[in-house]
C-alpha positions as YAML, in Angstrom:
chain: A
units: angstrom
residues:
- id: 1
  name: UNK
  ca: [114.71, 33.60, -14.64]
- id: 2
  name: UNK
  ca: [111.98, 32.35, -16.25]
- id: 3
  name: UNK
  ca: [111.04, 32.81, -19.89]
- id: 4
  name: UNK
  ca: [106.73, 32.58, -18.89]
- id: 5
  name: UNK
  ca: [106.10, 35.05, -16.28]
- id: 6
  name: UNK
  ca: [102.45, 33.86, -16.39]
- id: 7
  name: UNK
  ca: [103.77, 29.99, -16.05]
- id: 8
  name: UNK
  ca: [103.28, 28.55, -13.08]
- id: 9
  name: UNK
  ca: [105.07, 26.16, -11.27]
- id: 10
  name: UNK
  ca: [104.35, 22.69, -11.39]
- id: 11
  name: UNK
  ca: [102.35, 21.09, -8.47]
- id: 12
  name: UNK
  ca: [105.16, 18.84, -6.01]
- id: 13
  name: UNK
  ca: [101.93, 16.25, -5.24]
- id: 14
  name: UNK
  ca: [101.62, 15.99, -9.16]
- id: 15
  name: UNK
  ca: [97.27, 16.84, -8.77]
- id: 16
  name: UNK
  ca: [95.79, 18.15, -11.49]
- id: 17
  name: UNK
  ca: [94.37, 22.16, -11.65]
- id: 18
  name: UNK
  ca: [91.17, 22.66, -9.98]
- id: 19
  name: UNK
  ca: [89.68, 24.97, -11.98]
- id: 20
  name: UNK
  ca: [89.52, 23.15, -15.50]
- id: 21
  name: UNK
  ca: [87.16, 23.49, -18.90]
- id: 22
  name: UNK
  ca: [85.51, 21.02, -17.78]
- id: 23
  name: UNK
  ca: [84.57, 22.44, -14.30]
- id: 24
  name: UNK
  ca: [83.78, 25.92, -16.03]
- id: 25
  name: UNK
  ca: [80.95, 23.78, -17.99]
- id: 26
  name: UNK
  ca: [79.45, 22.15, -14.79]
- id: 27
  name: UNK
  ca: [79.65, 25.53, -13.33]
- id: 28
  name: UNK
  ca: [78.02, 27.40, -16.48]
- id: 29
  name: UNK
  ca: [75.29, 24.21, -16.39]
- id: 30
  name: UNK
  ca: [74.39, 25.26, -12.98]
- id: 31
  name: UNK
  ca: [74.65, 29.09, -13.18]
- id: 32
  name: UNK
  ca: [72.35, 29.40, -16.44]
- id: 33
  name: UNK
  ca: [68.94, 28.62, -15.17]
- id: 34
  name: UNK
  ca: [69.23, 30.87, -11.57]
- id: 35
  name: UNK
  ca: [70.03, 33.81, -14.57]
- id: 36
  name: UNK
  ca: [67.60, 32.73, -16.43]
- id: 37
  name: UNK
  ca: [64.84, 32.78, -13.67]
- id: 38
  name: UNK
  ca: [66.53, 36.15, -11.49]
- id: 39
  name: UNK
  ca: [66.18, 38.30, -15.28]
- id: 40
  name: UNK
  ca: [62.04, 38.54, -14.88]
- id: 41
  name: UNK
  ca: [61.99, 41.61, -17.13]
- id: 42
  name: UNK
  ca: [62.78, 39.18, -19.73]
- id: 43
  name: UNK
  ca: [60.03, 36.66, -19.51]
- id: 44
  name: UNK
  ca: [57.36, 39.00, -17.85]
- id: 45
  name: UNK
  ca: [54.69, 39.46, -20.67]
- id: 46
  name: UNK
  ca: [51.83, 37.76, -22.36]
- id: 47
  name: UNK
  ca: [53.08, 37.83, -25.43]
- id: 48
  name: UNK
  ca: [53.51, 35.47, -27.16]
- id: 49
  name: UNK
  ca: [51.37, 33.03, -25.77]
- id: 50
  name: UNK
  ca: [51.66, 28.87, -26.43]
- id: 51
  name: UNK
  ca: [48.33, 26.70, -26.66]
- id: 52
  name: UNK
  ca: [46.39, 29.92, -24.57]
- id: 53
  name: UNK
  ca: [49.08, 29.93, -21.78]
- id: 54
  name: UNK
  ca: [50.52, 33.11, -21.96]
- id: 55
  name: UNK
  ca: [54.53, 33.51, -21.73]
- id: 56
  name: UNK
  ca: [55.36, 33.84, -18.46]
- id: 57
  name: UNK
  ca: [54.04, 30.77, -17.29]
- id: 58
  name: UNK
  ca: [55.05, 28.60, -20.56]
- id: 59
  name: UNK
  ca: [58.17, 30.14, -20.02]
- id: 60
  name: UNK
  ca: [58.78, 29.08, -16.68]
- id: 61
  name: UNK
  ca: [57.77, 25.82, -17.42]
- id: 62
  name: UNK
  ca: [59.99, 25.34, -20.31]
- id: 63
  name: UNK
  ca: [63.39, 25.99, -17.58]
- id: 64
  name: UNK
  ca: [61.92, 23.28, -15.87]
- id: 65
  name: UNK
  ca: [62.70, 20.91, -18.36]
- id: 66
  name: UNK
  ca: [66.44, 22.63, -19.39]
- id: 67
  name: UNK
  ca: [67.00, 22.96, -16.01]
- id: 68
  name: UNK
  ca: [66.75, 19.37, -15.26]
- id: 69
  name: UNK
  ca: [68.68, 18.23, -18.69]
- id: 70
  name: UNK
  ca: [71.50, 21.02, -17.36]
- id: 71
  name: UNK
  ca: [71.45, 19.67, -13.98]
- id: 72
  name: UNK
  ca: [71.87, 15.93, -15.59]
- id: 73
  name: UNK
  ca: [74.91, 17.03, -17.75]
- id: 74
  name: UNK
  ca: [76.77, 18.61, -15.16]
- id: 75
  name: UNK
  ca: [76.58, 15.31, -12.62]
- id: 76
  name: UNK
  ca: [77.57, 13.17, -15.61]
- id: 77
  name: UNK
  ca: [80.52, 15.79, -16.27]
- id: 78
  name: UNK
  ca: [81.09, 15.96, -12.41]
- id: 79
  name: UNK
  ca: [80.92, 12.33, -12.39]
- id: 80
  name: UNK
  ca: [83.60, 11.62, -16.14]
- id: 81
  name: UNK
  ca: [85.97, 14.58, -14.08]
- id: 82
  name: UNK
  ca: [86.29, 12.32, -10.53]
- id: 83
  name: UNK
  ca: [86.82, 9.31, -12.38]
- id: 84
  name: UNK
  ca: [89.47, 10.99, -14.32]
- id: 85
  name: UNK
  ca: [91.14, 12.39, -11.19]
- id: 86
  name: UNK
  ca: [91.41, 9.28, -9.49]
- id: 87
  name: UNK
  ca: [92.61, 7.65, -12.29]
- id: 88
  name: UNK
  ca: [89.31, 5.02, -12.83]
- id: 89
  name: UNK
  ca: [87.90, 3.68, -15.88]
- id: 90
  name: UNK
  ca: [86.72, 6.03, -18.50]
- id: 91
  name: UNK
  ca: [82.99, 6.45, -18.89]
...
């Protein structure tokens, strides 16, 4: 009997887990601008307004930006994770 109930056993094929940190961060990368977008009542005011353009719009805007810098990280992390798996070169 085993001392770990939680422990798992160990995979025969020797593959590491699929759901890892790393993975959770690509996934988190992803998830954060559809929340960020989907929560209007947040962002849906004037108030307070950047260079005349009121919030909402500036707002908007600005996820364009994080979402394409989130978007980036996550392929690069997607990118460091398959390499690892397959046992490449480090990035």
């Amino acid at each position: 009997m085993s001392a770990d109930p939680e422990a798992k056993p160990a995979d025969p094929e020797g593959k590491p887990p699929t759901v890892t940190p790393v993975r959770v961060v690509i996934a988190l990368c992803l998830i954060a601008p559809f929340v960020a977008m989907l929560w209007v009542s947040s962002y849906a005011k004037i108030d307070p307004a950047f260079i005349g353009i009121p919030f909402f719009y500036w707002y908007q805007m600005l996820w364009v930006l994080i979402s394409t810098a989130l978007t980036m990280t996550a392929y690069k992390l997607w990118q460091r994770d398959q390499r690892a798996r397959k046992g490449g070169a480090s990035a």
